[in-house]
C-alpha positions in Angstrom: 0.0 0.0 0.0 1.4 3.4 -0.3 1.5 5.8 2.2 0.6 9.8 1.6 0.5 12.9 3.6 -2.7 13.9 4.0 -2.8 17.6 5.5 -6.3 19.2 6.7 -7.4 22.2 8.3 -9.0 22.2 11.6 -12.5 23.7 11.4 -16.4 24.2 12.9 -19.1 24.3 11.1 -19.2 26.0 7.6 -16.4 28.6 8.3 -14.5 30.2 5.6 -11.0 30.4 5.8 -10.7 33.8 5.4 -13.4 34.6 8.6 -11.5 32.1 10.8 -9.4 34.0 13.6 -6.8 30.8 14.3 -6.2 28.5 11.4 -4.6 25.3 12.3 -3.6 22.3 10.6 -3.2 19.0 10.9 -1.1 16.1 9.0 -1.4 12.8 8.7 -0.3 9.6 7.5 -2.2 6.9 5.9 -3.2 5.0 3.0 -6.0 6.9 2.0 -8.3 9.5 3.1 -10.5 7.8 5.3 -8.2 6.1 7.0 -6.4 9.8 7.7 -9.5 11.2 9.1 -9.9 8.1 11.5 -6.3 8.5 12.6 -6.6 11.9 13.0 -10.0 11.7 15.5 -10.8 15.5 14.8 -14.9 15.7 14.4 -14.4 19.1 12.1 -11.5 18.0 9.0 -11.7 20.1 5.7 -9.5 18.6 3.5 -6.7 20.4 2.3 -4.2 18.2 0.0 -2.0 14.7 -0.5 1.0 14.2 -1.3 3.2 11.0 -1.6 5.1 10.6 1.7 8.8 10.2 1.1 10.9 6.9 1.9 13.7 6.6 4.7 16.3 4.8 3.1 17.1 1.8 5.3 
């Protein structure tokens, strides 16, 4: 399976980005998007983007 960074922004309700006073984000790890939202146990995720997570050379 491969692994990705999924990054969202921590949010309530329908906010806009731009109205929010504290933005704050949160990244995970995880095979797909789902599964990053589990991991990351926040009730409020907007989704903001995924990127392949790099390799550690062994």
């Amino acid at each position: 399976m491969t692994i990705s960074k999924f990054t969202f922004v921590l949010a309530q309700g329908k906010q806009r980005i731009a109205t929010m006073r504290r933005i704050r984000f949160i990244t995970v790890l995880a095979g797909t998007e789902q599964e990053a939202r589990s991991i990351a146990g926040a009730p409020a995720l907007v989704f903001v983007s995924r990127c392949p997570a790099q390799e550690v050379a062994a």
